[in-house]
C-alpha positions in Angstrom: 30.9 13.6 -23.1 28.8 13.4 -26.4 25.3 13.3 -26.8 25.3 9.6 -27.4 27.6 8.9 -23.9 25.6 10.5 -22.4 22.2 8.5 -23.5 24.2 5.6 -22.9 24.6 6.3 -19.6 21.6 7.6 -18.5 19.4 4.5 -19.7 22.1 2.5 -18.1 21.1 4.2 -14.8 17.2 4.0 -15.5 17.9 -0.1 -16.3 19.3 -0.2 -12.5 16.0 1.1 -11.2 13.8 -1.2 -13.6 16.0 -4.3 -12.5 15.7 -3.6 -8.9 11.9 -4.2 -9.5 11.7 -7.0 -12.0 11.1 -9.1 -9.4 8.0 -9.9 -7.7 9.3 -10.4 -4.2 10.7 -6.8 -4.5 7.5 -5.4 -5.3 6.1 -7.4 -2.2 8.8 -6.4 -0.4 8.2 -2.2 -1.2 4.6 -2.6 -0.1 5.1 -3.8 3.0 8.1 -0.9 3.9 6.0 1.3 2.2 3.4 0.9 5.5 6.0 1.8 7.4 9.5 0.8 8.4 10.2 -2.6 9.2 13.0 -5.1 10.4 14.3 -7.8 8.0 13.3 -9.7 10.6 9.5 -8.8 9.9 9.9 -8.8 6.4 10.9 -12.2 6.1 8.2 -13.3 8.1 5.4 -11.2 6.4 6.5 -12.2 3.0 7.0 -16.1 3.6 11.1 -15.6 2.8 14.0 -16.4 4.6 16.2 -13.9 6.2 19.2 -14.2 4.2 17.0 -14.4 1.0 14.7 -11.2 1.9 17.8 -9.3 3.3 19.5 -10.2 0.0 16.6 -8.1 -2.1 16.5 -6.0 0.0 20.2 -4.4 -0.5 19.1 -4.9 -4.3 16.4 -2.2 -3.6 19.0 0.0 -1.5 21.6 0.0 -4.1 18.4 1.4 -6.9 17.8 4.0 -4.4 14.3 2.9 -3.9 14.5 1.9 0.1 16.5 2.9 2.8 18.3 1.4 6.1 19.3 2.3 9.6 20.6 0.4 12.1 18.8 -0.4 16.0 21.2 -2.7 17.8 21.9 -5.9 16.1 18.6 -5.1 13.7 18.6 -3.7 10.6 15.5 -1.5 9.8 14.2 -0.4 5.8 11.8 1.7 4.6 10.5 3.1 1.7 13.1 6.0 0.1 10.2 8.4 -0.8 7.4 9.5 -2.6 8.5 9.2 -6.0 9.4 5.5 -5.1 5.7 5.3 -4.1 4.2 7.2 -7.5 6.6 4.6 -9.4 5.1 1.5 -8.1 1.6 3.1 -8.1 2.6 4.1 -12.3 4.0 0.4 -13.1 0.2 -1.0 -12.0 -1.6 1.1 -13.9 0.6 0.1 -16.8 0.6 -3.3 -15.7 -2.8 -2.9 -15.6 -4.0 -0.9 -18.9 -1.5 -3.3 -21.2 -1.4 -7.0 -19.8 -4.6 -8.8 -20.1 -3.5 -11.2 -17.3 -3.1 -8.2 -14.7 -6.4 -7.1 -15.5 -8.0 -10.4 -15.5 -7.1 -10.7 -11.8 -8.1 -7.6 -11.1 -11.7 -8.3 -12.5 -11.4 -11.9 -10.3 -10.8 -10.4 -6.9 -11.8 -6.9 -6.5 -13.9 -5.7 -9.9 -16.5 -9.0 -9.5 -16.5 -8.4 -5.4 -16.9 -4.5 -6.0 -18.1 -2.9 -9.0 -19.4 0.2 -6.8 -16.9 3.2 -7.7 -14.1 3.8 -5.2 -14.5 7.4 -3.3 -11.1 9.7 -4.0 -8.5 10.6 -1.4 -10.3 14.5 -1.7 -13.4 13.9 -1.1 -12.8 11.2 1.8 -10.7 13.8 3.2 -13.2 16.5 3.1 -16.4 14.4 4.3 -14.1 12.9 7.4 -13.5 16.5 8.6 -17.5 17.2 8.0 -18.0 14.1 10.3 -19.9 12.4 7.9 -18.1 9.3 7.8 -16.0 6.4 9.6 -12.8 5.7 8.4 -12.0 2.5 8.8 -7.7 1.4 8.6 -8.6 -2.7 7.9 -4.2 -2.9 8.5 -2.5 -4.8 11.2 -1.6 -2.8 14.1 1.6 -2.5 14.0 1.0 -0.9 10.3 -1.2 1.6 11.3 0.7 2.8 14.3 3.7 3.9 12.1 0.9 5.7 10.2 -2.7 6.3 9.2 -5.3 8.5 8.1 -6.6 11.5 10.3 -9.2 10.4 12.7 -8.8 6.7 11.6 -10.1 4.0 13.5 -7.7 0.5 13.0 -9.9 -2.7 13.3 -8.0 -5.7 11.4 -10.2 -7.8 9.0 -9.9 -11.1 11.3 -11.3 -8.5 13.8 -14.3 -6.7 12.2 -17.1 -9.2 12.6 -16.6 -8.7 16.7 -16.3 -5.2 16.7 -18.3 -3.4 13.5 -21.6 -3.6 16.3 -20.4 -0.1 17.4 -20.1 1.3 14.1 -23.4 4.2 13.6 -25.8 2.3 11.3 -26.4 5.5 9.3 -23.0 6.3 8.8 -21.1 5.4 5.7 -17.7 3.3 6.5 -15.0 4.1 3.8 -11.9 1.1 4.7 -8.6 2.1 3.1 -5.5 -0.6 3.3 -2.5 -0.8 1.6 -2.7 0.2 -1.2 -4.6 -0.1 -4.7 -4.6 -3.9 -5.0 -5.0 -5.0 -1.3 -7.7 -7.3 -0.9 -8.1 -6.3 2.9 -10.3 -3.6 2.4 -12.3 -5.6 -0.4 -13.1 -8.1 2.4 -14.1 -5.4 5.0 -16.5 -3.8 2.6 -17.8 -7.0 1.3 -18.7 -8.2 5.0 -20.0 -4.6 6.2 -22.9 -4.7 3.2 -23.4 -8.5 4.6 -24.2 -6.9 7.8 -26.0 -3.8 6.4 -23.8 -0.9 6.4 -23.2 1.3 3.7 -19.4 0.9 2.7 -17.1 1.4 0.2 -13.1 1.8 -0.1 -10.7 5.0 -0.9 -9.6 4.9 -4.3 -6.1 3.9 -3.2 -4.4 3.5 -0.1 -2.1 4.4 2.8 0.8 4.7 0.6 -0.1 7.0 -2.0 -2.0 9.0 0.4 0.7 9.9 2.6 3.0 10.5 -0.8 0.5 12.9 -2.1 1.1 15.2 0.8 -2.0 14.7 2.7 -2.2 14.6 6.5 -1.0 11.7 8.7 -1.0 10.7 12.3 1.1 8.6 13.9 
């Protein structure tokens, strides 16, 4: 094979990848399984698509190498393929994020003008929850955070928090963490806790890139 084959080739194989995601209801699609894995079924519902339609991108994302499936019965199950996948979608924001002024102008919309305070870093969130010195608060669904969530996590879902954020130590700091950089959930859990006068603020990223930068989880 010559030198030129073999470039050929190889971006041919990098194009499958980038096709797989240029669509937006595959990206939707990898955040949800990358939570945990979940039935087309689920998926379907979650992402406002029809079975045949979600279990038809799905099999796109299979064939890329960026999910994978097992079969339960007459169900068919999917979840994120691994880590890398996770750093990839994580990398294509950022990009997304640094070079189109319209990705950036929603970010300023819905998080940056709700939450200018900085974000604290998966590090130091780690260290201070073993120290005690904060709450962690998972702002997920349940089902979401029982496939997986950060050590010593509490899970109280947005709809959820006004009721139950009474038991919360007033002198505490609560950091919320969701899924992932751009989830709004946590954005709306901090936003109400400072309503009700608790010091908040939200990891840097989320469940995702947390668990695929090797850091402890609990199931």
């Amino acid at each position: 094979m010559s030198t030129d084959d073999f470039k050929q080739q190889m971006h041919a194989q990098l194009a499958r990848v980038g096709k797989a995601l240029a669509n937006g209801n595959r990206l939707e699609l990898l955040d949800y399984v990358a939570q945990g894995p979940r039935s087309v079924e689920e998926l379907a519902a979650v992402t406002r698509l029809s079975v045949a339609n979600a279990s038809k991108h799905l099999q796109e994302l299979r064939r890329a190498g960026l999910v994978r499936a097992r079969k339960e019965g007459l169900r068919v199950y999917y979840e994120v393929a691994g880590a890398d996948v996770v750093d990839l979608i994580a990398a294509l924001g950022l990009v997304a994020e640094t070079r189109l002024a319209e990705m950036a102008h929603l970010v300023r919309t819905y998080i940056t003008a709700r939450d200018d305070l900085e974000t604290i870093p998966a590090a130091e969130l780690l260290r201070r929850s073993k120290q005690g010195l904060v709450t962690v608060l998972d702002v997920r669904p349940a089902k979401e955070f029982a496939a997986g969530h950060l050590p010593g996590a509490i899970n109280i879902p947005v709809e959820e928090l006004s009721k139950r954020m009474k038991n919360f130590p007033k002198g505490r700091e609560v950091i919320a963490y969701c899924r992932g950089t751009y989830c709004l959930l946590s954005v709306d859990a901090v936003a109400l806790l400072r309503k009700k006068g608790y010091k908040a603020r939200r990891l840097e990223e989320g469940f995702p890139e947390w668990k695929a930068s090797g850091l402890p989880v609990e199931a």
